[in-house]
C-alpha positions in Angstrom: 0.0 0.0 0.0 2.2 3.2 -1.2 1.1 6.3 -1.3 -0.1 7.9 -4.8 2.9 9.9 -5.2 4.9 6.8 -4.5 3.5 5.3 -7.3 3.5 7.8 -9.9 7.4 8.9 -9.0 8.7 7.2 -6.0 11.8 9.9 -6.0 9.1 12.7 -5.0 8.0 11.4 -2.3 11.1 9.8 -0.6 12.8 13.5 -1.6 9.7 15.0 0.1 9.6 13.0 3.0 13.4 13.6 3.7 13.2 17.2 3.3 10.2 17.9 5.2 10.1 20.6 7.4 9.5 19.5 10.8 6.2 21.5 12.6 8.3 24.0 14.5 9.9 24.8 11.2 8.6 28.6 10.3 8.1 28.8 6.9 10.6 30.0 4.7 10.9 32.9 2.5 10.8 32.8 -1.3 14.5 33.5 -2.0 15.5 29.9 0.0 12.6 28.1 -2.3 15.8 28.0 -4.8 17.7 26.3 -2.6 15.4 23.8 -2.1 14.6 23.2 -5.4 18.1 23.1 -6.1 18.8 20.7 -3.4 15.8 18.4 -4.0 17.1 18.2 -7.6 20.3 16.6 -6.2 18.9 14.9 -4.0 16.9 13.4 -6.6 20.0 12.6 -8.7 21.5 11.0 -5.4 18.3 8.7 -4.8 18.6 7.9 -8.9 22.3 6.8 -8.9 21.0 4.9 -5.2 18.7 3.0 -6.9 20.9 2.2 -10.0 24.1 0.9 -7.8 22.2 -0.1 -4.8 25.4 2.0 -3.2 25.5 5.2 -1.9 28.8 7.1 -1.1 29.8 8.1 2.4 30.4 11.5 0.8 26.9 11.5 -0.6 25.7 10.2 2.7 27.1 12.8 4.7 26.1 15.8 2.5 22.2 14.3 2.7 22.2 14.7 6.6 23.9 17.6 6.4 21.1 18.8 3.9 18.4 17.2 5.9 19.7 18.8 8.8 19.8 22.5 7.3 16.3 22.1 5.4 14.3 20.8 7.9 16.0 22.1 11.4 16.3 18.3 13.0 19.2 17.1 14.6 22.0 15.5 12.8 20.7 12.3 14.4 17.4 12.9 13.6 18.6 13.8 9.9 20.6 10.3 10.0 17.6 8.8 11.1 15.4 10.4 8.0 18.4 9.9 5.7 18.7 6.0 7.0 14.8 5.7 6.1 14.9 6.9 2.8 17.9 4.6 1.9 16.2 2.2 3.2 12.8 3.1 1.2 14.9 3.4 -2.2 16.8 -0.4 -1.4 13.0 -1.5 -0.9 12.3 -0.1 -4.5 15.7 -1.6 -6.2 14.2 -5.0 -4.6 10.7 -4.9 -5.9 12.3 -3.3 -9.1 14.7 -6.5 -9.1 12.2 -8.8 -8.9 10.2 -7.7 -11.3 13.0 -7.7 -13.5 13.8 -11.7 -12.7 10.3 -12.1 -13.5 10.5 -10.4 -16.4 12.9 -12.3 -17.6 11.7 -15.8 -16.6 8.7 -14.8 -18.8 10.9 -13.9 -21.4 13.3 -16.8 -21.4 9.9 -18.9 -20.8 8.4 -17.6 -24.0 11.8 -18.3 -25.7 12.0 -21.4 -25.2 8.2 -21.9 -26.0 8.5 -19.8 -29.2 11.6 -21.9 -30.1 9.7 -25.1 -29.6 7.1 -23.6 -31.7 9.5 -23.0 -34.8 11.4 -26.2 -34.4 8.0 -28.2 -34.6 6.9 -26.0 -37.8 10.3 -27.0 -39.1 10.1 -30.5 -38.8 6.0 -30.9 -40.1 7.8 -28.7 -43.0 10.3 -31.0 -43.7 7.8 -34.0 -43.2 4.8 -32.4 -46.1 8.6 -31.6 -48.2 9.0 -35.4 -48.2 5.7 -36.6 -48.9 5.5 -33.7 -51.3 9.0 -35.0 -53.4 7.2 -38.8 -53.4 4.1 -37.8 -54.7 6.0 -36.1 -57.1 8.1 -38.6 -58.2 5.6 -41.0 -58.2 3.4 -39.0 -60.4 6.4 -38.6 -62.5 6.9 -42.2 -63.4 3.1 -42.7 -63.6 2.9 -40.2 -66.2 6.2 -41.7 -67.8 4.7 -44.9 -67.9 1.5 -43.6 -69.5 3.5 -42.1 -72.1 5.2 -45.1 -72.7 2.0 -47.5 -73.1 0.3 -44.3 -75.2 3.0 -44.3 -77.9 3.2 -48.4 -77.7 -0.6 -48.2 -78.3 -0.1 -45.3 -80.8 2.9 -47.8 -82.8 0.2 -50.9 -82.7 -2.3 -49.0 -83.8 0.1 -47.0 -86.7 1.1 -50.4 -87.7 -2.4 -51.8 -88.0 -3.7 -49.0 -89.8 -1.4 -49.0 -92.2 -2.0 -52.7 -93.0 -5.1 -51.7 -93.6 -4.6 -49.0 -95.8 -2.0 -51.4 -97.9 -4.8 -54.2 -98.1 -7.7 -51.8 -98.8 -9.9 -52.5 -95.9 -12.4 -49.5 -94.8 -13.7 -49.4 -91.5 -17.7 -49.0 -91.7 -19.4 -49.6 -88.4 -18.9 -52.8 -87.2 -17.2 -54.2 -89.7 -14.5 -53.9 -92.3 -15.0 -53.8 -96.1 -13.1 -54.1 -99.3 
């Protein structure tokens, strides 16, 4: 359950929530409204590179509680306190980011595999309707070879009887032959 800021841009709020003024805090005038937006913009970048590493340096470390300390009026411990937190809230997000990630990629690999499964069984029932397909065709192939050949022996006979026919005079009328 995160807050709606949290979910839109978790750097806002953890950036917020570490620079919040505390309630004895009088509010400040508009010339220090710079500052803070200059300072929330590196503390932004310092939250970014936090979640990116996972490691923060003890120089950036120091210059948040410092920071914390001067924008909100808390204690150095109570800054090192607020700045502990919000480490601790961005590690929280690199886990859940992580996570997701692994999952992400699970899918993906999942998918892979599935999708490579996929193609390798198209492959082989292409290779199978090739085979029967080069059979079939070379079966039809003879067939029609050996059609020819009985057509033109059939074509010789009946060349051959013809022409004896012709020779002797013989006339084909109906059912029977006469000379």
């Amino acid at each position: 359950m995160l807050p709606q800021s949290l979910k839109n841009n978790p750097f806002d709020y953890i950036t917020d929530s570490l620079l919040r003024k505390s309630a004895a805090t009088p509010e400040t005038a508009d010339s220090q409204i710079g500052n803070v937006d200059r300072a929330t913009r590196q503390v932004t970048g310092i939250l970014g590179s936090l979640l990116r590493t996972g490691e923060i340096s003890d120089a950036d470390r120091t210059w948040l509680v410092s920071e914390v300390a001067a924008q909100t009026n808390l204690t150095q411990t109570e800054a090192q306190t607020r700045v502990d937190q919000s480490i601790a809230r961005v590690g929280e997000l690199r886990a859940e980011a992580q996570k997701k990630v692994e999952e992400a990629q699970k899918q993906f690999d999942e998918l892979k595999a599935s999708a490579e499964k996929t193609v390798a069984d198209a492959k082989e029932k292409a290779i199978e309707v090739a085979e029967k397909a080069r059979v079939a065709s070379i079966l039809s192939a003879f067939l029609l070879a050996a059609a020819a050949l009985v057509a033109a022996a059939a074509a010789y006979i009946g060349a051959i009887h013809g022409g004896r026919h012709r020779d002797e005079g013989r006339i084909w009328s109906g059912l029977a032959y006469r000379k």
